[in-house]
Backbone as CSV, one residue per row, in Angstrom:
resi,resn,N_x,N_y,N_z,CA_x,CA_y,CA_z,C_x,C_y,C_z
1,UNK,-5.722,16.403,-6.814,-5.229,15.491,-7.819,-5.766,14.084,-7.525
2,UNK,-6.253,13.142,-8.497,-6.718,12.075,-8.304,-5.714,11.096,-9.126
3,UNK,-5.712,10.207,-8.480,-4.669,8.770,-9.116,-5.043,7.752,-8.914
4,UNK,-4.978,6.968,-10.383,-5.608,5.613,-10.247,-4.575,4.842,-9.679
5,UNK,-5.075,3.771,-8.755,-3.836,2.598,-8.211,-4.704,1.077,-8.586
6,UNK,-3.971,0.062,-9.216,-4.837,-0.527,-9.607,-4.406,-2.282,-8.405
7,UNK,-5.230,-3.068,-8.016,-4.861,-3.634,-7.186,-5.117,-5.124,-7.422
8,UNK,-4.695,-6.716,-7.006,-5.755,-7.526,-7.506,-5.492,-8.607,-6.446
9,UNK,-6.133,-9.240,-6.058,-6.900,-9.937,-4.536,-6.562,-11.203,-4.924
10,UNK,-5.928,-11.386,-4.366,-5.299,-13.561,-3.815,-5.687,-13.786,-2.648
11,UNK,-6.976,-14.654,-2.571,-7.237,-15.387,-0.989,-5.437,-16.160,-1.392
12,UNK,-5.358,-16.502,0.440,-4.329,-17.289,0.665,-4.935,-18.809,1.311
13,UNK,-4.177,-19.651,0.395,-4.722,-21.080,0.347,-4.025,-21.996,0.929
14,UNK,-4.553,-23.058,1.444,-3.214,-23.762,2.430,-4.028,-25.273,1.732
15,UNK,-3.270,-26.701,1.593,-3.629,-27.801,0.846,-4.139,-28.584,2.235
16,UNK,-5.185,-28.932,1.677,-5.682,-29.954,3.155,-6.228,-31.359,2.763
17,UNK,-5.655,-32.195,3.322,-6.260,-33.290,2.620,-5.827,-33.505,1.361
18,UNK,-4.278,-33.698,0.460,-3.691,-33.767,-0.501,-3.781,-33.115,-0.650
19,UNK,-4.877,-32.895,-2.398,-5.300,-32.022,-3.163,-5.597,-31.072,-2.958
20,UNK,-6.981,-31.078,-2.073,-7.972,-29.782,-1.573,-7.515,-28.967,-0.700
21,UNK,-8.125,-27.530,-1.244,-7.181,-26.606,-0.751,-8.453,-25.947,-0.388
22,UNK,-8.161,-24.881,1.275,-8.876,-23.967,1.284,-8.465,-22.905,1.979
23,UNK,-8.898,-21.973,2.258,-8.718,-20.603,2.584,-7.858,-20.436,3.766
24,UNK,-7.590,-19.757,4.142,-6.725,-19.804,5.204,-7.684,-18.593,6.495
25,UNK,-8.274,-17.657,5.645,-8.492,-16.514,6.044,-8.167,-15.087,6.373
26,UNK,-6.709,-15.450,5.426,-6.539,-14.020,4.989,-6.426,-14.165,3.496
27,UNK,-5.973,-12.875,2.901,-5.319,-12.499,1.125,-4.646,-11.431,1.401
28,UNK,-4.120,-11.606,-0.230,-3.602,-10.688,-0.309,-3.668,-9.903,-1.189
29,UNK,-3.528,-7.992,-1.025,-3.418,-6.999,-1.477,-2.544,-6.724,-2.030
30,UNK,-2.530,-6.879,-3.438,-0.941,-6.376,-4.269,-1.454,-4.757,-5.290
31,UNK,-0.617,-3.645,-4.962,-1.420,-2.715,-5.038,-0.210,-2.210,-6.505
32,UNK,-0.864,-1.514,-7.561,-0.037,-1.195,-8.882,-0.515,0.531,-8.637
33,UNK,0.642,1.236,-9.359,0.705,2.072,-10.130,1.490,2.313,-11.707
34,UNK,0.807,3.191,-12.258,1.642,3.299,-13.431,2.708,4.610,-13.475
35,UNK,3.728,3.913,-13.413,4.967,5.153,-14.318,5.752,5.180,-15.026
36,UNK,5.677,6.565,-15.606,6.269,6.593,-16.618,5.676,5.276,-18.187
37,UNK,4.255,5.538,-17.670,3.492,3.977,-18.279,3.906,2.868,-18.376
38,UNK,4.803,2.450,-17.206,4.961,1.244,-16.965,4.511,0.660,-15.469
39,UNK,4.153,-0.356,-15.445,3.346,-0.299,-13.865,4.127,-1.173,-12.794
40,UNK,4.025,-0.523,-11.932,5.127,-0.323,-10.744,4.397,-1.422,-9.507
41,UNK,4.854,-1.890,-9.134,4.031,-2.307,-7.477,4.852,-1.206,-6.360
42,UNK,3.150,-0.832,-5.893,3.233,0.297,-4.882,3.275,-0.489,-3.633
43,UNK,3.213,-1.360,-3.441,2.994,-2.098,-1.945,1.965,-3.405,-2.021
44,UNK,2.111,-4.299,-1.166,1.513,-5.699,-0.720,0.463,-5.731,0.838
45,UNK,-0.313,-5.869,0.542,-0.731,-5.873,1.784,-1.260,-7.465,2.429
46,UNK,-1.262,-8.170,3.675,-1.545,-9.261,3.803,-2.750,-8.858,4.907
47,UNK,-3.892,-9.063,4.337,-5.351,-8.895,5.097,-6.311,-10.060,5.565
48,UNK,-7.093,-9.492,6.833,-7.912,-10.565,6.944,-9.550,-10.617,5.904
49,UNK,-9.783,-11.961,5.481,-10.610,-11.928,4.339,-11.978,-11.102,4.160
50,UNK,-12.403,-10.775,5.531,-13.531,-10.385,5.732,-13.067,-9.047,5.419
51,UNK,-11.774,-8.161,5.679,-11.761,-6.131,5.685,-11.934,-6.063,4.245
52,UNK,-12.218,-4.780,3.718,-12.951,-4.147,2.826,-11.110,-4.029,2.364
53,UNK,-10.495,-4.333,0.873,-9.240,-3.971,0.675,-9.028,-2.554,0.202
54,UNK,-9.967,-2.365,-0.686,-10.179,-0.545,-0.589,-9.811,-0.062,0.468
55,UNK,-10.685,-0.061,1.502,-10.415,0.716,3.011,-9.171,0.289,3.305
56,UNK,-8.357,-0.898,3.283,-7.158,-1.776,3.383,-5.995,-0.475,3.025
57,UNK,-6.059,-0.457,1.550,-5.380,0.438,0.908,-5.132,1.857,1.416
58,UNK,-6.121,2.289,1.550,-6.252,3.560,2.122,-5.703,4.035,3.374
59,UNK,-5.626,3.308,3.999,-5.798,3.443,5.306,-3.715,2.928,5.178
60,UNK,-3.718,2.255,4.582,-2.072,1.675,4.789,-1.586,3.523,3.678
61,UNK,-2.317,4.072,3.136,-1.466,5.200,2.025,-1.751,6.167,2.895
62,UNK,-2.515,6.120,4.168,-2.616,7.279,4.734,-1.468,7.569,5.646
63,UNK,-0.656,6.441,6.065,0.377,6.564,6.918,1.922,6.885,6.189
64,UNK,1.310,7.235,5.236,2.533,8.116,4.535,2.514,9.165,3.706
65,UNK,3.107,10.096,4.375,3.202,10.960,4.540,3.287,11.975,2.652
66,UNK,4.097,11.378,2.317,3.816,12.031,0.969,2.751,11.596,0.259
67,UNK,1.622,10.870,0.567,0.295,10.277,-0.322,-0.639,11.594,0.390
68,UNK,-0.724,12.464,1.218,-1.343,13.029,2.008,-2.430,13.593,1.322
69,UNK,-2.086,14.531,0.470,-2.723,15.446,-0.301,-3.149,14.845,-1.756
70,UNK,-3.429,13.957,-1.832,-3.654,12.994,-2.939,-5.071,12.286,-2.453
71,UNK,-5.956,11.984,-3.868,-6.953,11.149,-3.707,-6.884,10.041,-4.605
72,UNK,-7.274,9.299,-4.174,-6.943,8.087,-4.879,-8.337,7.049,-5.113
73,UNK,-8.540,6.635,-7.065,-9.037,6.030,-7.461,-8.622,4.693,-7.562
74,UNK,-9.579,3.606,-6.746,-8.617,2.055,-7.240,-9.591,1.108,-7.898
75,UNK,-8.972,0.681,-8.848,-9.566,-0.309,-9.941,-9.259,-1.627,-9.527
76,UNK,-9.779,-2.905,-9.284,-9.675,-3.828,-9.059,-9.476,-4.275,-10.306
77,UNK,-8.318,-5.293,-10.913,-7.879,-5.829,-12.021,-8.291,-7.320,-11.571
């Protein structure tokens, strides 16, 4: 069975110097599903900027236990 999870990426920003803002060096992973066609948040993840959030995802759905037997398609929104 394949399932789309759809996900969408916030660097995390810190203000420096008043105005200007820059990266901190991580983001964040906010990960969706849809049910019952309404869309759900499946989980948050807080990453460092450089990991792949795909692999991010995966790797955080592999440690549970009922995602096991599931493959999973993710769409970046």
């Amino acid at each position: 069975m394949v399932k789309k999870l759809f996900y969408i990426v916030d660097l995390e920003l810190q203000h420096v110097d008043g105005e200007i803002q820059e990266t901190t060096g991580w983001k964040y992973v906010r990960v969706y599903e849809i049910v019952e066609n309404d869309l759900s948040s499946l989980c948050a993840l807080e990453i460092d900027i450089t990991d792949n959030s795909e692999e991010a995802i995966q790797e955080y759905l592999d440690e549970i236990e009922m995602y096991n037997d599931i493959t999973f398609e993710f769409i970046e929104l």
